[in-house]
SEKEFI-99995 format. One record per residue (C-alpha): x, y, z; residue in three letters; residue number from 1. Coordinates in steps of 0.001 Angstrom, whole numbers, padded with zeros to 6 digits. Each point is the difference from the previous one (the first is absolute). Example, Ala and Ser with C-alpha at 12.3 -4.5 7.8 and 13.67 -1.06 7.14 Angstrom:
BEGIN
<x = 012300; y = -004500; z = 007800; residuo = ALA; num = 1> .
<x = 001370; y = 003440; z = -000660; residuo = SER; num = 2> .
***
This chain:
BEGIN
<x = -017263; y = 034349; z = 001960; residuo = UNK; num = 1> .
<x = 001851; y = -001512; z = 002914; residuo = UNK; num = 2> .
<x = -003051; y = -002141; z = 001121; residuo = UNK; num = 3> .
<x = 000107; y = -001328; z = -003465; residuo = UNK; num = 4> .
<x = 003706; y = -000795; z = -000651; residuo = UNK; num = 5> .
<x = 000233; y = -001549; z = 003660; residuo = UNK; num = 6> .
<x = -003204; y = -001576; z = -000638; residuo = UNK; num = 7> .
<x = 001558; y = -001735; z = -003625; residuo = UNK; num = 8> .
<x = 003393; y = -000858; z = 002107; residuo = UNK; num = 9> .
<x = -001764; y = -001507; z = 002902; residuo = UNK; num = 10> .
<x = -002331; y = -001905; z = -001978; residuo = UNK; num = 11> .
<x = 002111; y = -001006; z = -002710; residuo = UNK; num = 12> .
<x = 002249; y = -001245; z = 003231; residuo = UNK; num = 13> .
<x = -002698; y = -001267; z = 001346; residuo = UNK; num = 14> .
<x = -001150; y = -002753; z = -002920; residuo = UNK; num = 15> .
<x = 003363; y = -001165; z = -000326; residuo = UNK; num = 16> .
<x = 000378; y = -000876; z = 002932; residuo = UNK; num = 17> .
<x = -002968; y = -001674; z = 000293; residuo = UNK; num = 18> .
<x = 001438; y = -001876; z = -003133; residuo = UNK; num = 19> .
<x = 003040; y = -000863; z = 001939; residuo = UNK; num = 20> .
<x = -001203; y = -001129; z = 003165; residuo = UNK; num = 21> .
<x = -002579; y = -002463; z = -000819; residuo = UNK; num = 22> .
<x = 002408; y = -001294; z = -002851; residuo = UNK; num = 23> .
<x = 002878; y = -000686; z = 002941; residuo = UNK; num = 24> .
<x = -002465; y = -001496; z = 001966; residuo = UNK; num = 25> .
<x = -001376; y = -002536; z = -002457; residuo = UNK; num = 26> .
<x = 003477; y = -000557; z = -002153; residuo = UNK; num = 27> .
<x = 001163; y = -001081; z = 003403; residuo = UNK; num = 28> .
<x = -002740; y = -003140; z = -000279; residuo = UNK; num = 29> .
<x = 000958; y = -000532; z = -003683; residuo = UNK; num = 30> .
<x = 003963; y = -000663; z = 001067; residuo = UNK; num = 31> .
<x = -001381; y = -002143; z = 003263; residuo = UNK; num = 32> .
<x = -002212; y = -001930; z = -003307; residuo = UNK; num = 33> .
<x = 002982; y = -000752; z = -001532; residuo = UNK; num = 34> .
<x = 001737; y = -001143; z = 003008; residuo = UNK; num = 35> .
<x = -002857; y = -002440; z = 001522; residuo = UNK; num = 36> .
<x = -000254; y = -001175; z = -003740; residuo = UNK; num = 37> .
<x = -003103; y = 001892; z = -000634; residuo = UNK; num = 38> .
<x = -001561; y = -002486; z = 002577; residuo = UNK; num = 39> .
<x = -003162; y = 002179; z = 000633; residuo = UNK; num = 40> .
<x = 001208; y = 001177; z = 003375; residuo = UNK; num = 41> .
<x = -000659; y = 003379; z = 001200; residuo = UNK; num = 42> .
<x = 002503; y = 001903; z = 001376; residuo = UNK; num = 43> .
<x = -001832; y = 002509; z = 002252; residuo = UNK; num = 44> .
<x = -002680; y = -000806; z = 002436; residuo = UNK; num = 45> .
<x = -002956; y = 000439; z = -002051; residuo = UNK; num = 46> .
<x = -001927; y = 003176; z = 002330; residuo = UNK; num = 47> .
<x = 003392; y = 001431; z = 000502; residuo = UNK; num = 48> .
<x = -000100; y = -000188; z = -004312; residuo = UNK; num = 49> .
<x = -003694; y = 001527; z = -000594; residuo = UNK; num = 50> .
<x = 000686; y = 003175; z = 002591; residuo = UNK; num = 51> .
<x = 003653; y = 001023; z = -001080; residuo = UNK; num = 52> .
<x = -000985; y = 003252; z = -002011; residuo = UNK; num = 53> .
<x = -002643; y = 000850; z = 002400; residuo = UNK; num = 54> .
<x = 001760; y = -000603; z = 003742; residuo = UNK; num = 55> .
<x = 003503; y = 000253; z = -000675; residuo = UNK; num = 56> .
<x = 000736; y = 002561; z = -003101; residuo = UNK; num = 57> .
<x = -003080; y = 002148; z = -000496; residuo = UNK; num = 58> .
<x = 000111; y = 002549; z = 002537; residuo = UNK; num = 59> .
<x = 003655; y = 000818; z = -000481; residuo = UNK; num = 60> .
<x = -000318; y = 000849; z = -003682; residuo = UNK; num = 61> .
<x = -003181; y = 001995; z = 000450; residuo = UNK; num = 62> .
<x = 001885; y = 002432; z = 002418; residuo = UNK; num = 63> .
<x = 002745; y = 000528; z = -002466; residuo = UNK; num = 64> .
<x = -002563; y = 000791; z = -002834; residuo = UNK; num = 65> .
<x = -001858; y = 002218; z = 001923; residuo = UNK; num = 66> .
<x = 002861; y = 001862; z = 001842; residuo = UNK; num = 67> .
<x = 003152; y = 000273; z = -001829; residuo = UNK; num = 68> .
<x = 001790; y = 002651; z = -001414; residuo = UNK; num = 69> .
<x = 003317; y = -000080; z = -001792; residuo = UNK; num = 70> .
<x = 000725; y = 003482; z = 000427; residuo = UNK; num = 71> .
<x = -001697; y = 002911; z = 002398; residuo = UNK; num = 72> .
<x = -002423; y = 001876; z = -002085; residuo = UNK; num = 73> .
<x = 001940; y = 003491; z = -000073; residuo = UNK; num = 74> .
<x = 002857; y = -002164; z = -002461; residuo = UNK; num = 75> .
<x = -002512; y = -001156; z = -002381; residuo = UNK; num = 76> .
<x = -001050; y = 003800; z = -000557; residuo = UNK; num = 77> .
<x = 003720; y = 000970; z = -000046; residuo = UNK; num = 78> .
<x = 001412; y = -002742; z = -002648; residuo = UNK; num = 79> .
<x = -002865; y = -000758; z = -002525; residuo = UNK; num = 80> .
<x = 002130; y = -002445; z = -001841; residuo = UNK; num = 81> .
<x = -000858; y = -002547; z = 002853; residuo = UNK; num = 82> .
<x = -003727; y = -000233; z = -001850; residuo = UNK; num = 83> .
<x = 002103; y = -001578; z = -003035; residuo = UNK; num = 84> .
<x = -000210; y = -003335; z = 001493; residuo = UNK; num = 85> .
<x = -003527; y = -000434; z = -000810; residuo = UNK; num = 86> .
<x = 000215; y = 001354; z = -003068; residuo = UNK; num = 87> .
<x = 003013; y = -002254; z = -001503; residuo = UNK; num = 88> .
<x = -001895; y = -002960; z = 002640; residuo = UNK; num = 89> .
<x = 002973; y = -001287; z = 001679; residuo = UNK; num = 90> .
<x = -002036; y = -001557; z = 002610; residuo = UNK; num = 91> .
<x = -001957; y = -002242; z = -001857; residuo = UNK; num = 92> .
<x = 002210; y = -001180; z = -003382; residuo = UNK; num = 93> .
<x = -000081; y = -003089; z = -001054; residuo = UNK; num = 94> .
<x = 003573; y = -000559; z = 001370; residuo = UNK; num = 95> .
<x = -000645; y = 001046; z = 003421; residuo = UNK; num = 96> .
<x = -002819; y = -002280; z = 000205; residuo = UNK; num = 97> .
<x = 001995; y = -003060; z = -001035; residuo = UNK; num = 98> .
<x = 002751; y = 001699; z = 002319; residuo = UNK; num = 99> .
<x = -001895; y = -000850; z = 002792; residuo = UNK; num = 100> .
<x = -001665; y = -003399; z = -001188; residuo = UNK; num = 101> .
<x = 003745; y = -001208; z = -000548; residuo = UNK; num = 102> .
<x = 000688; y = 000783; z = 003267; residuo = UNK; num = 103> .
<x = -002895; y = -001405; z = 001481; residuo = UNK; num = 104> .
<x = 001530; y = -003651; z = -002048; residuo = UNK; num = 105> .
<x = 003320; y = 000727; z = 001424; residuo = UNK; num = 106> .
<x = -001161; y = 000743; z = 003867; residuo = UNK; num = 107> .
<x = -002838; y = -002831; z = -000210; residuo = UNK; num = 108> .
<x = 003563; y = -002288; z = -000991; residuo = UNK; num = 109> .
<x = 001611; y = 001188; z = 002824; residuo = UNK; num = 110> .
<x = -002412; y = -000193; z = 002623; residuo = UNK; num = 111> .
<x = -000368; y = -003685; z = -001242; residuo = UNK; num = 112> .
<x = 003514; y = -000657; z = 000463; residuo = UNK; num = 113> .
<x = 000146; y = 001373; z = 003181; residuo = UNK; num = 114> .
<x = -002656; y = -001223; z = 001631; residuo = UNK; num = 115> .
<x = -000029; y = -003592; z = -001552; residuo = UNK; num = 116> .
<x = 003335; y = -001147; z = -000616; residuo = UNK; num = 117> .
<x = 001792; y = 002564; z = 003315; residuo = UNK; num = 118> .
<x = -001273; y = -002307; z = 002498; residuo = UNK; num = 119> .
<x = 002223; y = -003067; z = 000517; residuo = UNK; num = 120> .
<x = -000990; y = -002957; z = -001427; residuo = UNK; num = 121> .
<x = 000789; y = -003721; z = 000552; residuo = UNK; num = 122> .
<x = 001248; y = 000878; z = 003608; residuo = UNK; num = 123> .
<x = -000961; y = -002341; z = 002588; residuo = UNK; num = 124> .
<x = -001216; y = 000630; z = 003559; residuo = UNK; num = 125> .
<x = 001042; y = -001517; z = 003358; residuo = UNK; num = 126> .
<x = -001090; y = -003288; z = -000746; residuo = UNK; num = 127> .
<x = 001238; y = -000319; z = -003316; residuo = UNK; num = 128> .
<x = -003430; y = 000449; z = -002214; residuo = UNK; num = 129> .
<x = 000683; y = 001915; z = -002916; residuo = UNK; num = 130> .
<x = -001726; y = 003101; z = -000090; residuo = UNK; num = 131> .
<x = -002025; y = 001382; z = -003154; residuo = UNK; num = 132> .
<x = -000681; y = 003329; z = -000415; residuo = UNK; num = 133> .
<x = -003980; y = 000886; z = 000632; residuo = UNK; num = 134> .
<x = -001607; y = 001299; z = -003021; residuo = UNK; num = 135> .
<x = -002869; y = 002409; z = 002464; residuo = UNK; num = 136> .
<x = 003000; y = 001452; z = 001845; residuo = UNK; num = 137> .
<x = 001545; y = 000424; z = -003463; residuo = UNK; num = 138> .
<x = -002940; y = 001649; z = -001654; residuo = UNK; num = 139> .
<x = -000611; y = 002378; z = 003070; residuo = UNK; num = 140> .
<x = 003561; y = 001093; z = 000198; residuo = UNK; num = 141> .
<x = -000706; y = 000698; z = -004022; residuo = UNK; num = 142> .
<x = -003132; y = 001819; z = 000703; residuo = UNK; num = 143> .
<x = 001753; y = 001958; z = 002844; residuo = UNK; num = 144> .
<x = 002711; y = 001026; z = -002434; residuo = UNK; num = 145> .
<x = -002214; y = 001279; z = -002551; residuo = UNK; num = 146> .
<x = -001999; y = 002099; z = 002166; residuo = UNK; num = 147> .
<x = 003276; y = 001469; z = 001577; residuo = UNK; num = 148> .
<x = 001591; y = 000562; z = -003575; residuo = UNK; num = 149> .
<x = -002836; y = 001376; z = -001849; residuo = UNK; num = 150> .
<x = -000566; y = 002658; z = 003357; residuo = UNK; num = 151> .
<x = 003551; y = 000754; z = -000258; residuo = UNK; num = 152> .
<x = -000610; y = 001200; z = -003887; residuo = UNK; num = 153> .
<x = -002510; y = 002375; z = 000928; residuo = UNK; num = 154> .
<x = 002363; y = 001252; z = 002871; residuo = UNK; num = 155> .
<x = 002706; y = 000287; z = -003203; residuo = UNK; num = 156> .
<x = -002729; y = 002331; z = -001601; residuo = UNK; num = 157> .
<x = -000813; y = 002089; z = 002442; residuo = UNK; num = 158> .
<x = 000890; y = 003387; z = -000298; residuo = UNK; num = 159> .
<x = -001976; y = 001276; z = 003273; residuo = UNK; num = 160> .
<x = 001139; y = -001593; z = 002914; residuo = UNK; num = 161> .
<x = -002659; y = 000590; z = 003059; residuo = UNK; num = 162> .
<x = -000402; y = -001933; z = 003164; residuo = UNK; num = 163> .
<x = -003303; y = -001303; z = -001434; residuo = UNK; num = 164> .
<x = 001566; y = -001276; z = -003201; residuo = UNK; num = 165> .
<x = 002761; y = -002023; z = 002135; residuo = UNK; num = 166> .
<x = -003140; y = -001772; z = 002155; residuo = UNK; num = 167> .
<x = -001983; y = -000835; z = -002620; residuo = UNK; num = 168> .
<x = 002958; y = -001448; z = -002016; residuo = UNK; num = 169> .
<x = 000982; y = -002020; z = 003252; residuo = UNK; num = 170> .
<x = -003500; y = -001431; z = 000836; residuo = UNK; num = 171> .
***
């Protein structure tokens, strides 16, 4: 019974997330749309695109399905109620799982800001050429952010914090 109800939690955390981080990294592209006019240009270097789940999110996630546990085992035999969350499924309602696609919107907005509208613009260099602000640089400091943020979450979930968790999460 504790496989199972760690196993709904972890997964159920596991899916929304999943939800959440690929909808902050693309709603991030739909607000840069909007501000090159919906031109056609691409925000992120296109191979840096095509291997973001794979190289830079995958491994991280996988370790906290496979290895966390909210509680030690000994409280889950000692306070049964705790099997009530997958039962009344709190961890994957409807509202949760707009909770977190809301706040993918809301971070993607954010991270746009930041990273495209931070950087001073209209200053001019040494020999009085105005500089612009470079759309690659832009779009890597966005796909930096993302990666960063949507790590950080899964750091936010974990209940188990190990040495291996922390290196993962980091690489």
């Amino acid at each position: 019974m504790i496989h199972g109800r760690e196993c709904y939690r972890r997964n159920s955390d596991l899916v929304c997330w999943n939800f959440y981080k690929n909808m902050l990294y693309i709603i991030v592209q739909f607000w840069f749309g909007a501000f090159s006019v919906f031109s056609g240009q691409p925000l992120y270097e296109p191979y840096l695109y095509q291997m973001f789940n794979f190289t830079n999110t995958a491994i991280s996630i996988f370790y906290y399905a496979w290895f966390d546990y909210e509680f030690e085992k000994k409280v889950f035999m000692e306070r049964p109620e705790l099997y009530q969350k997958g039962i009344k499924n709190e961890n994957f309602s409807n509202f949760r799982f707009f909770t977190w696609i809301s706040t993918a919107w809301f971070q993607a907005l954010v991270v746009f800001v930041c990273c495209m509208y931070a950087p001073v613009q209209g200053s001019t260099d040494d020999d009085g050429i105005t500089k612009s602000y470079n759309v690659i640089a832009g779009g890597q400091n966005c796909f930096a952010a993302c990666i960063i943020i949507a790590n950080f979450v899964i750091l936010n979930m974990s209940n188990t914090w190990t040495s291996w968790n922390l290196i993962l999460i980091a690489g």
